[in-house]
Every structure is written in structure tokens, then in C-alpha cells.
C-alpha positions as a Python dict, from the first residue, in 0.01 Angstrom:
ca = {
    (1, 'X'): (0, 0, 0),
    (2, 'X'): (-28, 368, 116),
    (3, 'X'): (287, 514, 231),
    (4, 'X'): (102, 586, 561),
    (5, 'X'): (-17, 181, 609),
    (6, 'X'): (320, 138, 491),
    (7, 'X'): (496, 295, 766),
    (8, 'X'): (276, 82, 1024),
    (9, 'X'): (461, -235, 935),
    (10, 'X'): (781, -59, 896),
    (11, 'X'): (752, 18, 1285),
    (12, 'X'): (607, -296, 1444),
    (13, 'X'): (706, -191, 1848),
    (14, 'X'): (997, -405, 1980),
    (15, 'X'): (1105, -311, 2255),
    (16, 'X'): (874, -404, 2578),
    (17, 'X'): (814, -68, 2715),
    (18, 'X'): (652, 46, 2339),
    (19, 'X'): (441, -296, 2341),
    (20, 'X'): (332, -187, 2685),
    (21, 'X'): (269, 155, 2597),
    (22, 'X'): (36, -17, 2249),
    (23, 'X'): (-122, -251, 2495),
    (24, 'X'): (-215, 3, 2724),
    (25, 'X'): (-370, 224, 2440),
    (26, 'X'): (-560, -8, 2288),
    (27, 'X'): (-735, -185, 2604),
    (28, 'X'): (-863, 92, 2662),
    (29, 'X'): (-1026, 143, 2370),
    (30, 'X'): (-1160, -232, 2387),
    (31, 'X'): (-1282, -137, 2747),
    (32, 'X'): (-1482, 157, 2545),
    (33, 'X'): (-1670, -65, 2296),
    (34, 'X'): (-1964, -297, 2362),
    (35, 'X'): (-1994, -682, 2355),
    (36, 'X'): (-2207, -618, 2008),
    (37, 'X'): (-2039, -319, 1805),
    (38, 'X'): (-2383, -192, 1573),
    (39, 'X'): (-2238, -78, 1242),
    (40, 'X'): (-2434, 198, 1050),
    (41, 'X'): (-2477, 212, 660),
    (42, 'X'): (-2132, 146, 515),
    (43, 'X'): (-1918, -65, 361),
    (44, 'X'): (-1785, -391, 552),
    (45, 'X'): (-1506, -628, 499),
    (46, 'X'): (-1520, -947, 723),
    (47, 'X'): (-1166, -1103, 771),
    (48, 'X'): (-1150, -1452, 903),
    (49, 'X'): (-873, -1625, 1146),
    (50, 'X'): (-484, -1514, 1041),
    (51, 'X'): (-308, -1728, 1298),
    (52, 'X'): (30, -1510, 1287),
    (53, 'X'): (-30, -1495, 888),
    (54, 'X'): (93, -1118, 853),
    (55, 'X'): (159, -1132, 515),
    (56, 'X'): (-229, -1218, 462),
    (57, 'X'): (-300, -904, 709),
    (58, 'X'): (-71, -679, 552),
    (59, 'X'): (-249, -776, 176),
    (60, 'X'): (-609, -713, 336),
    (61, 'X'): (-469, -408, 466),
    (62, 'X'): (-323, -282, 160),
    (63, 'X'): (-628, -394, -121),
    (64, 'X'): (-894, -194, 156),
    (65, 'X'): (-730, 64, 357),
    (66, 'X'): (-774, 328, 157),
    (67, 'X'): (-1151, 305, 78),
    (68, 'X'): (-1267, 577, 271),
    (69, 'X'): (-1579, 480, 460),
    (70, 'X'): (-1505, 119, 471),
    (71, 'X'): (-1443, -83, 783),
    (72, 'X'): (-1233, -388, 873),
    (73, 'X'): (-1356, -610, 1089),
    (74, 'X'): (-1134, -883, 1155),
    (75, 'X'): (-1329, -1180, 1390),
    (76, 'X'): (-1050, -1300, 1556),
    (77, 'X'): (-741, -1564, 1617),
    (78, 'X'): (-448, -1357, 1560),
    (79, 'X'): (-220, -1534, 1758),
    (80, 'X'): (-88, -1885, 1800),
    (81, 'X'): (101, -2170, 1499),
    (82, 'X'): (134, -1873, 1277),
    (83, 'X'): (552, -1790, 1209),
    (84, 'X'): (444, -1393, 1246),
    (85, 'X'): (198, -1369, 1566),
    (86, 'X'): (384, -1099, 1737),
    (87, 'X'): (394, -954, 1435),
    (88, 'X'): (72, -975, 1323),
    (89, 'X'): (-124, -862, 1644),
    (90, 'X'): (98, -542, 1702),
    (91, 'X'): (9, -453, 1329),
    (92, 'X'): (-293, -480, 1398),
    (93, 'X'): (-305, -274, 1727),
    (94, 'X'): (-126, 2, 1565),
    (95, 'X'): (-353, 37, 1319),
    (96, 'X'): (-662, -29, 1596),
    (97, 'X'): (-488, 235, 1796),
    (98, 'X'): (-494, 529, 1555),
    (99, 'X'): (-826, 436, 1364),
    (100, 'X'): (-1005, 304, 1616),
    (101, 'X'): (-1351, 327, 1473),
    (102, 'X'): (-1211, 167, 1115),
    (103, 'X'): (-1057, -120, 1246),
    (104, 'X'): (-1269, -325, 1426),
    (105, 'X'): (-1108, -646, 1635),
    (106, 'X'): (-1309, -960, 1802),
    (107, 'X'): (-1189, -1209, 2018),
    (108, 'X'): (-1124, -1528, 1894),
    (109, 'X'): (-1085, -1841, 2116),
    (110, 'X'): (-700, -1818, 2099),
    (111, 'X'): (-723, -1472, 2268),
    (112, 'X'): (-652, -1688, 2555),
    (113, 'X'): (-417, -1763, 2854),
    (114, 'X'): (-429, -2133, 2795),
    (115, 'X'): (-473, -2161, 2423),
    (116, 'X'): (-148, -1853, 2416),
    (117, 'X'): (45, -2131, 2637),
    (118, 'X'): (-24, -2425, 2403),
    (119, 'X'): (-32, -2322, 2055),
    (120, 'X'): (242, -2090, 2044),
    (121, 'X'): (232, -1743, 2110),
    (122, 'X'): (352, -1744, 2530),
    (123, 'X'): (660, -1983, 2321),
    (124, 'X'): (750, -1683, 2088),
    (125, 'X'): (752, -1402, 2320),
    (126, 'X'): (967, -1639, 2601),
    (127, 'X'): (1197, -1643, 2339),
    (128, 'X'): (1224, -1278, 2204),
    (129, 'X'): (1196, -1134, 2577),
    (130, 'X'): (1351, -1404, 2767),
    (131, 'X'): (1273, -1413, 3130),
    (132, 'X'): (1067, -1113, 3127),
    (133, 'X'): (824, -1281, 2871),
    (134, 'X'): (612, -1322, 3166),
    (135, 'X'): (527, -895, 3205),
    (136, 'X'): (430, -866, 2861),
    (137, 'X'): (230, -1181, 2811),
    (138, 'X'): (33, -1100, 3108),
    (139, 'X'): (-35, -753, 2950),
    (140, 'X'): (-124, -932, 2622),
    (141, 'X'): (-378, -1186, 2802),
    (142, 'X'): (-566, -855, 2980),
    (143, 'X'): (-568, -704, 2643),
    (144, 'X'): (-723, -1003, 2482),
    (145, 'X'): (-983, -1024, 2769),
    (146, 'X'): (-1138, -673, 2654),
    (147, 'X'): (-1194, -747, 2283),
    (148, 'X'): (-1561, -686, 2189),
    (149, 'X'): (-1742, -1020, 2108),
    (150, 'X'): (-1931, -947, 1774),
    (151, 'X'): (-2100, -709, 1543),
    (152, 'X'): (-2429, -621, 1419),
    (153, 'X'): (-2472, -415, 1094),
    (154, 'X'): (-2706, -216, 973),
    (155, 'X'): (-2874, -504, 774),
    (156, 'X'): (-2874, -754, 1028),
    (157, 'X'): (-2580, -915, 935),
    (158, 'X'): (-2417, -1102, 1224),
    (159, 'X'): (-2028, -1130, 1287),
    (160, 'X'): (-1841, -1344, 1552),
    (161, 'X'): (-1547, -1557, 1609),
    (162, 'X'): (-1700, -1913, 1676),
    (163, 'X'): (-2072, -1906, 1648),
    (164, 'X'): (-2415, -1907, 1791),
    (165, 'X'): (-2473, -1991, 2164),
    (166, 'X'): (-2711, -2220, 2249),
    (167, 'X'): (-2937, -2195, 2566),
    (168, 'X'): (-3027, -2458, 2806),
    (169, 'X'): (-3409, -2339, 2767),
    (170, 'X'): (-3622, -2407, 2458),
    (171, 'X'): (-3629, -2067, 2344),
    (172, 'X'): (-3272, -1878, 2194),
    (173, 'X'): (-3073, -1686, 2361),
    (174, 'X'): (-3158, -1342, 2258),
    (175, 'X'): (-2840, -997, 2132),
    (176, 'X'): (-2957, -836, 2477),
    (177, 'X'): (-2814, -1105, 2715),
    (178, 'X'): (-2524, -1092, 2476),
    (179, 'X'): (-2493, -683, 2497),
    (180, 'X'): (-2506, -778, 2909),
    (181, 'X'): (-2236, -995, 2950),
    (182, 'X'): (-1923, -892, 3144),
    (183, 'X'): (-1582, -876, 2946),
    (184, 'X'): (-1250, -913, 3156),
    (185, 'X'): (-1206, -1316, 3194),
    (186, 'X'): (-835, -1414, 3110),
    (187, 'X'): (-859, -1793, 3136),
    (188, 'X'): (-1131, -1999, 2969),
    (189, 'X'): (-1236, -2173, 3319),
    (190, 'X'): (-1374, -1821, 3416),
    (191, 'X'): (-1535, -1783, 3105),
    (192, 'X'): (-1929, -1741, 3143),
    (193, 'X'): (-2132, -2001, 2928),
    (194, 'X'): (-2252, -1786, 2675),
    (195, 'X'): (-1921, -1613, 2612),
    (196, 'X'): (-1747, -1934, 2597),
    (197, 'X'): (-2008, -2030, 2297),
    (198, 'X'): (-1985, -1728, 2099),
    (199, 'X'): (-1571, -1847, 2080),
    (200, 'X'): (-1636, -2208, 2023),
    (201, 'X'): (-1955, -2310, 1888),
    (202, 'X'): (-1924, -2498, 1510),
    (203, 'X'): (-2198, -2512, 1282),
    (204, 'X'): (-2275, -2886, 1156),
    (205, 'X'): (-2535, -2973, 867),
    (206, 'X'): (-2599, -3305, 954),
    (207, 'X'): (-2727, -3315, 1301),
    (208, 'X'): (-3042, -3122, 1473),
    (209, 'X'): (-3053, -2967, 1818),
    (210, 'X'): (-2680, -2933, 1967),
    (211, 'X'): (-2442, -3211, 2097),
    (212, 'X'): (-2114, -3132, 2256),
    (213, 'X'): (-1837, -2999, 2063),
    (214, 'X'): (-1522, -3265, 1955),
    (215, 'X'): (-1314, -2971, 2058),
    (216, 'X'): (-1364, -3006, 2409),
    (217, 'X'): (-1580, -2708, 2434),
    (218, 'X'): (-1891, -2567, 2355),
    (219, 'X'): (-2114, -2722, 2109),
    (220, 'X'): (-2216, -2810, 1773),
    (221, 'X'): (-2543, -2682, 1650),
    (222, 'X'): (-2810, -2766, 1374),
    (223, 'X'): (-2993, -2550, 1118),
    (224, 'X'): (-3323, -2568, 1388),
    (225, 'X'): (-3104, -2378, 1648),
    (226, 'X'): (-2968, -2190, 1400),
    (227, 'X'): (-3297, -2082, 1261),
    (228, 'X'): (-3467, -2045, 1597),
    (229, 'X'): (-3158, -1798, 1671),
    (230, 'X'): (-3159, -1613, 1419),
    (231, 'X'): (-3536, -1549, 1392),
    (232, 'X'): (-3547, -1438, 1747),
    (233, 'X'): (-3300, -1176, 1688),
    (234, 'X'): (-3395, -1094, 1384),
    (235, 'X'): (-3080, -1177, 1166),
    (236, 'X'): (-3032, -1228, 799),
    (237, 'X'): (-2669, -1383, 762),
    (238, 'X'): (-2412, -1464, 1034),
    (239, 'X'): (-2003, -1415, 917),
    (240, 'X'): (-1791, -1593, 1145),
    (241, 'X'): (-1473, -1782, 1125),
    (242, 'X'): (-1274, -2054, 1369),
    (243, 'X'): (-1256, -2358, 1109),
    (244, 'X'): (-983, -2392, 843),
    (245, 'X'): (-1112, -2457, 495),
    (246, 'X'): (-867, -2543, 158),
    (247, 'X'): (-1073, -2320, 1),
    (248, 'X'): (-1128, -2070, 242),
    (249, 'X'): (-1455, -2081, 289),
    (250, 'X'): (-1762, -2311, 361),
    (251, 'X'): (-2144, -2202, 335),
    (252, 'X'): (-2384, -2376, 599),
    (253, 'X'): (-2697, -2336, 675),
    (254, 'X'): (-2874, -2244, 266),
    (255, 'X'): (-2611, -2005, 274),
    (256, 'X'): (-2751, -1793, 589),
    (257, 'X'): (-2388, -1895, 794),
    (258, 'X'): (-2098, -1829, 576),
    (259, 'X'): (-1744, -1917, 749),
    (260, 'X'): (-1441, -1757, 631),
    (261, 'X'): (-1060, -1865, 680),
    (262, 'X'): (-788, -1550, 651),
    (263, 'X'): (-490, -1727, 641),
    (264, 'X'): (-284, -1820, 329),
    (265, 'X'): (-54, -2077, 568),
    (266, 'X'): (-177, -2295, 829),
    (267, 'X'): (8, -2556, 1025),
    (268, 'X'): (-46, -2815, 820),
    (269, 'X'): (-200, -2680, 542),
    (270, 'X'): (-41, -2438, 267),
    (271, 'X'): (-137, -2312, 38),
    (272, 'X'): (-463, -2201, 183),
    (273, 'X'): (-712, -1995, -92),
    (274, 'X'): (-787, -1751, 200),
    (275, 'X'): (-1110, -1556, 197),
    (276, 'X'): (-1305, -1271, 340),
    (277, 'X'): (-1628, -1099, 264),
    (278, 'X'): (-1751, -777, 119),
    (279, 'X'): (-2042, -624, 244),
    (280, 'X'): (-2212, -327, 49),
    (281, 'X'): (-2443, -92, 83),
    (282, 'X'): (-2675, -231, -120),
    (283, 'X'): (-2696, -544, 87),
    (284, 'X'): (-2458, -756, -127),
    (285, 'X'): (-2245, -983, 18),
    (286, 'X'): (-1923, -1102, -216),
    (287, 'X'): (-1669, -1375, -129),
    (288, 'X'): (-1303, -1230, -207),
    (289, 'X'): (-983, -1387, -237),
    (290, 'X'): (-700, -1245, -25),
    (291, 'X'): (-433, -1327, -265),
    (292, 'X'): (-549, -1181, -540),
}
């Protein structure tokens, strides 16, 4: 690790006026950048859910960092079950914060008031702040309802959190009513349908068309939606993340959907052979470990 990355994890804020003061920063810089962030011709490294897994952010950090042109983008879920989530998302601001255009962060569906209160992270900060947990999660919810929603690179290369949306019409929904969408909803009830998608939406081989999710929310969609999708807009791949695999990772689709898992622990599952992707110039895509 470079002594300057170094020094990021070294000072992780702690007290709640220098979260505030992070918080502040870096919502505005989320307020700045569009639903789809377009990335030009450069290197790419895709990062899957960490779920409060510093250690696996602080290893992606240090391997990539220090490739000049390269950029992180990380698709989301850095809070909630994980032992580090405070942790983990202020490392991540910080780093946002000061290289803003190399660190890229989406929302995931815990970025969320009502996920935060059920899975964890409202839990840990109640018990570091005590009764004045309630400031600085509110803070951390308006954050979270400012991330940017995906990415688009140069070679058509989708990236998102959950996964495709699906529209109630026969044709797909198309980037620009994506790019439209208004950012700023805290709790999932005021989420707008295709937002709510992009967060929750699972791929599933064996079924056509889309059927309601199992988790509640959103949906499950085929390779024909799928295809139809990404024809429409023109995609080649789509990265995204929001399912835990042993192995990391899990290709759908002949290998057009590839879905990555970041962390190394996981609730019930250790030992995790956590994954991300390399994107090069030349078009190549590479699966990497984190651990290694």
C-alpha cells in the first residue's frame, strides 16, 4: 500500500462532527454526478458488494491505487452484517472525497433507511454514538440517497448494483429514462419503479419474461429481457453485483451478465473467494481474485 492510501485508513473520522464534515463533502459531489457516470478510454476495475468487509476494500485499494489512469468503481452495499461498515464506508468516502473522479461509488440496495435499520449498520452507529446515533445516521441515509445509479464505459460495458429494469410495456426501458430519473429518495417506499429495479432486479437462467422477485422486491428476469435490453441500448456486457457466490462470481446470460461478490466474509459464509473485474483498454475483461 502507498504511504498516501496508507494514511487514509490510518485516519478513518471518529468523531461526529468530522463524519459530518466527510458526509457533507462527499454528497455533494454525488449531487454533481449523473444517474449513468460515461467512462472514457481507460482502465476499469469493477468491485462487487463488501458488506463492512474493509479488509477486502483496503486489499483492492492497495493491489490498484496506484495505477495511474485506472478507476475504481465499486457497485455498491457497503454497509450492513459486515463487522467493519463504519469503517469501510468512511474509507471509502475519504478516498471518494479527495479523488473524486478515480473512485467511483453506486448505490446498492442497502444504501437504505430500512435495510440500514435491519441488517446492521443504524445497530453499530447506536452503539458507537449512543443517543445521538440518530444525527449522523440521518446524514448517512441523505448521503446514500445521492449515489449515482450506474456506469457506462466507453465500450458499452454496463455497471450497476442489482440489475436490469424491466418495463411494464413490450419494448425495454431505454439509458435515457435512466439518465432522467430523480435521485434524493431515502426510504425504499418512495423509491420510483425503475430505480427500485436497477437495486433489486436478479438475473435467473431458467425462466423467460420476468416474475416477481423472492426478495420481496423487484423482479427476476430472463435472457429475452435481458437481450431485448441490452440490444436497445446498445450494450455488450453488464457488471453488477447483489448476490453472494462461494466463488465469487457467477456468469449468466452466455457470459454477457457477469456478477461479482467483493467480500472475503459474509454472514454465513467465510471464506468467500471474492472477485472483481478488470477492464482494459483493449476491451478485455479478466476475473481477479481479491485475495491474491
Amino acid at each position: 500500500m502507498s504511504p498516501q492510501v496508507k494514511d487514509y485508513t490510518k485516519n478513518i473520522p471518529k468523531t461526529i462532527s468530522e463524519i459530518q464534515d466527510l458526509l457533507e463533502d462527499v454528497r455533494t459531489l454525488f449531487k454533481k454526478e449523473p444517474n449513468i457516470i460515461h467512462i472514457s478510454k481507460t482502465p476499469c476495475l469493477f468491485i462487487g458488494d463488501t458488506h463492512g468487509d474493509f479488509s477486502a476494500s483496503q486489499k483492492v485499494v492497495e493491489r490498484f491505487f496506484k495505477e495511474e489512469n485506472i478507476k475504481l468503481i465499486f457497485l455498491g452495499d457497503y454497509v450492513d452484517r459486515g463487522a467493519f461498515q463504519l469503517e469501510n464506508v468512511l474509507f471509502l468516502f475519504l478516498l471518494k472525497r479527495d479523488f473524486p473522479k478515480k473512485i467511483i461509488l453506486l448505490r446498492g440496495n442497502h444504501e437504505e433507511e430500512e435495510m440500514n435499520y435491519s441488517y446492521g449498520f443504524q445497530s453499530v452507529l447506536q452503539q458507537k454514538f449512543g443517543r445521538e446515533y440518530s444525527m449522523i445516521f440521518a446524514e448517512f441515509q441523505n448521503t446514500f440517497a445521492h449515489l449515482p445509479l450506474s456506469v457506462l464505459t466507453w465500450n458499452h460495458i454496463f455497471g450497476v448494483h442489482g440489475g436490469i429494469p424491466i418495463s411494464t410495456k413490450n419494448e425495454a426501458i431505454h439509458l435515457d429514462e435512466i439518465a432522467q430519473l430523480k435521485r434524493g429518495a431515502i426510504n425504499l417506499q418512495d423509491f420510483d419503479f425503475i430505480t427500485a429495479q436497477l437495486l433489486w432486479n436478479d438475473p435467473k437462467e431458467e425462466i423467460q419474461g420476468a416474475v416477481p422477485s423472492g426478495r420481496g422486491i423487484g423482479f427476476y428476469f430472463g435472457s429475452d429481457k435481458f437481450q431485448q435490453f441490452i440490444d436497445y441500448n446498445n450494450i455488450r456486457v453488464v457488471i453488477r453485483s447483489h448476490e453472494v457466490f462461494q466463488k465469487g462470481y457467477k456468469y449468466f446470460f452466455n457470459k454477457k451478465l457477469i456478477s461479482i461478490f467483493s467480500a472475503l466474509n459474509y454472514v454465513y459464509l467465510q471464506g468467500i473467494h471474492a472477485k472483481m473485474v478488470k477492464l482494459e483498454t483493449d476491451d478485455t475483461l479478466e476475473i481477479i481474485n481479491i485475495a491474491s
